[in-house]
C-alpha positions, -999 to 999 in steps of 0.1 A, spaced: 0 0 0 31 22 9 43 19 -24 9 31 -40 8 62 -22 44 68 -27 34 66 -66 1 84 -71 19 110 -49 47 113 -74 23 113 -107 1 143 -83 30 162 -77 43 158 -111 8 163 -133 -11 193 -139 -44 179 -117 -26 194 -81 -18 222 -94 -46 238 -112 -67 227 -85 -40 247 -62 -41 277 -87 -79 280 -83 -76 280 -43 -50 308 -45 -66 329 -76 -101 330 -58 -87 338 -23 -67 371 -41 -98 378 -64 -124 380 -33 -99 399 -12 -88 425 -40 -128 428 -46 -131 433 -7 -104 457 -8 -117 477 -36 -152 481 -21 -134 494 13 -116 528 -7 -131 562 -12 -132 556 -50 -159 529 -48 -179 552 -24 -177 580 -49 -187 554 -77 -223 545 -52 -225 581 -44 -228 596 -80 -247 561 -92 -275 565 -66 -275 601 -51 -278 624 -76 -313 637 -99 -316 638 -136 -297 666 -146 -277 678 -112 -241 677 -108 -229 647 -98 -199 662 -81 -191 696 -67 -148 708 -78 -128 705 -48 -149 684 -27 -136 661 -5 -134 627 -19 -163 604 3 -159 585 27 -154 547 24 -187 528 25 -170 498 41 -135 495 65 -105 470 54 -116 450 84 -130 409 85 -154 393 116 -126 367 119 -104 347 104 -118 313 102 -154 333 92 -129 349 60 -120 313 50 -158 302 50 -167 329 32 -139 325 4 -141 291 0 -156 264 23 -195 278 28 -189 283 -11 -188 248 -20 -154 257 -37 -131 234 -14 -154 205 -16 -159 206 -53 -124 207 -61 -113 182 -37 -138 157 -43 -135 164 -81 -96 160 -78 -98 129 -61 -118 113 -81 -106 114 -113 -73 103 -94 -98 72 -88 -107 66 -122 -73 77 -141 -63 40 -129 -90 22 -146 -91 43 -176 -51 31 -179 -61 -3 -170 -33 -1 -140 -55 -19 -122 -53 -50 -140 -15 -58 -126 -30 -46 -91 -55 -68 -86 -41 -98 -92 -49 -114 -53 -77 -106 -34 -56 -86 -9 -46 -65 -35 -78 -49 -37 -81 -41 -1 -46 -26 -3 -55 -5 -35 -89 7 -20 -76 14 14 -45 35 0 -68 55 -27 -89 66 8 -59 76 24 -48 96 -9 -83 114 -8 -80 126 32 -45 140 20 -60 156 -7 -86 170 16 -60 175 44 -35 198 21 -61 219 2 -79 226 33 -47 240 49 -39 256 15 -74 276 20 -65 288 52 -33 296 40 -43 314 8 -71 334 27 -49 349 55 -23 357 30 -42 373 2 -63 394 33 -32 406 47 -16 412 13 -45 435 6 -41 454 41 -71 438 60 -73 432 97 -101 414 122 -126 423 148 -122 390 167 -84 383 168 -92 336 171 -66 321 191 -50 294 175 -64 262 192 -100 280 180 -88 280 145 -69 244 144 -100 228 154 -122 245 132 -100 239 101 -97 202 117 -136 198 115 -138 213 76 -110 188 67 -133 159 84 -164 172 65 -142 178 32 -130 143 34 -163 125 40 -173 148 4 -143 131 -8 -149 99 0 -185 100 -13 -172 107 -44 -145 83 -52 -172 56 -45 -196 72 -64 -165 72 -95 -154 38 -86 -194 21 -92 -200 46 -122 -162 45 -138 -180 80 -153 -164 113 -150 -195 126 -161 -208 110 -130 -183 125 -110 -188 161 -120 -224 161 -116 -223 145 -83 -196 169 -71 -216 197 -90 -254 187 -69 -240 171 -36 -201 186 -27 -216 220 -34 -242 213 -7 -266 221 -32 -289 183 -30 -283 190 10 -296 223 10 -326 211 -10 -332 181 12 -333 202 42 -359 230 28 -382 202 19 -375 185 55 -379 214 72 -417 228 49 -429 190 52 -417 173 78 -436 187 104 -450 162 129 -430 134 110 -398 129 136 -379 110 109 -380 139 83 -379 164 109 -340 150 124 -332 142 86 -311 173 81 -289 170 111 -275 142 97 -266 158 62 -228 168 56 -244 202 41 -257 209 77 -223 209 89 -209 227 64 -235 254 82 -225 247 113 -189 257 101 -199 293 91 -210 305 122 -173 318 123 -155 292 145 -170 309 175 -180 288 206 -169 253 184 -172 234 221 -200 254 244 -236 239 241 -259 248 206 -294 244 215 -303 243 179 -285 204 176 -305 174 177 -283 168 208 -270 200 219 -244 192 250 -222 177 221 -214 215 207 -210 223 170 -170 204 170 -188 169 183 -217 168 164 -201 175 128 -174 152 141 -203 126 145 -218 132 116 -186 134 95 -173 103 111 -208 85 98 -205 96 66 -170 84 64 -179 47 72 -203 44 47 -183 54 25 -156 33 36 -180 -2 40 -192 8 4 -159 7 -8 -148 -23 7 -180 -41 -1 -199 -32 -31 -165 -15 -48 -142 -48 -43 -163 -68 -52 -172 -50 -83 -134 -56 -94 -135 -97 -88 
């Protein structure tokens, strides 16, 4: 299995796959804070200002006035609210890592590399079990990259924060978006490994990583489920609830949430639950339906 990793590692690092995916965490965390920055100076103030204040006809601007003041200050809530809002309550981290990882899943097939892998049954446990591994890395590295991209391209731009997170707050938060990322992940690989479809892939990364089947799940629950205790709990157990658990800014990650089906567990134990479901089903599917599959 070490030897696997050690070589879909190499192809990663070598391809173009890593690296665009990398390129896209990095170009949207500069785009969103250069737009951010852009709305906080005087020039965009005077741009509203003449757009929305003035009559047909009037002078939009009197010579020598003082430029206006800035509608908006270069200043976030807090960090770990900066990173949601750039790129994890966006969908964008789950998309690309779930994307990414799967056609890693199926470039195998495609190249019929499987064929000299599964030559013994324990072969296929091996190959499965390392291609798991290989996603939570994935999920692991781009979900440090975020953070990484978001707090440099903010402070590149001049931005501060209200809340000033100490670092324990902001480990375990990006902690529970890698667990929720790499449940995404895993869906997805087995959703590529029963389909052997890229076209599969993409639209399963495009309806369910972006939280988009979740978020639709959850407003029919929540408009028809009332009085019906099944369809009423359905939504805590959805990986797009946690992804909303996640944006309420890494604040109070431990303390009690009355909102949770059980709320003495706190936001950081129930996505952990929840993540940590999702992840053995994926898992058993793998090792069941998956394996078998390829015998």
């Amino acid at each position: 299995m070490l030897n696997l990793l050690k070589s879909d590692v190499y192809r990663l690092v070598h391809g173009k796959k890593l690296w665009v995916g990398a390129a896209v965490v990095v170009v949207m965390a500069l785009a969103v804070a250069g737009m951010a920055w852009w709305i906080a100076t005087p020039q965009f103030a005077d741009m509203v200002n003449a757009s929305i204040g003035q009559p047909d006809g009037a002078d939009l601007a009197v010579s020598g006035s003082e430029p206006a003041a800035p509608l908006n200050e270069a200043v976030m809530d807090n960090f770990t609210h900066t990173v949601d809002q750039v790129l994890v309550g966006t969908g964008i981290l789950t998309v690309l890592v779930s994307v990414l990882a799967g056609r890693v899943a199926l470039d195998d097939f495609s190249s019929r590399f499987v064929q000299s892998v599964f030559t013994v049954r324990r072969s296929r446990w091996d190959y499965y079990a390392e291609k798991l591994l290989l996603a939570a890395m994935l999920a692991a590295a781009f979900t440090l990259l975020a953070d990484g991209a978001v707090a440099a391209a903010f402070a590149l731009f001049g931005f501060s924060y209200d809340v000033v997170q100490p670092i324990g707050e902001i480990a375990l938060w990006t902690v529970l978006v890698w667990l929720v990322t790499t449940a995404f992940t895993w869906l997805s690989c087995v959703v590529a490994w029963l389909t052997r479809s890229k076209g599969a892939l993409d639209a399963w990364a495009v309806l369910v990583s972006t939280t988009f089947l979740g978020s639709m799940v959850q407003f029919l629950c929540t408009t028809f489920g009332v009085g019906v205790p099944l369809l009423e709990n359905l939504p805590n157990f959805l990986l797009s609830n946690c992804v909303v658990l996640l944006s309420t800014q890494g604040l109070g990650l431990v303390e009690t949430y009355p909102l949770l089906l059980v709320p003495s567990v706190g936001i950081a134990g129930w996505v952990s639950i929840v993540s940590a479901l999702w992840l053995v089903a994926a898992a058993t599917v793998t090792f069941v339906a998956c394996r078998r599959k390829d015998a």
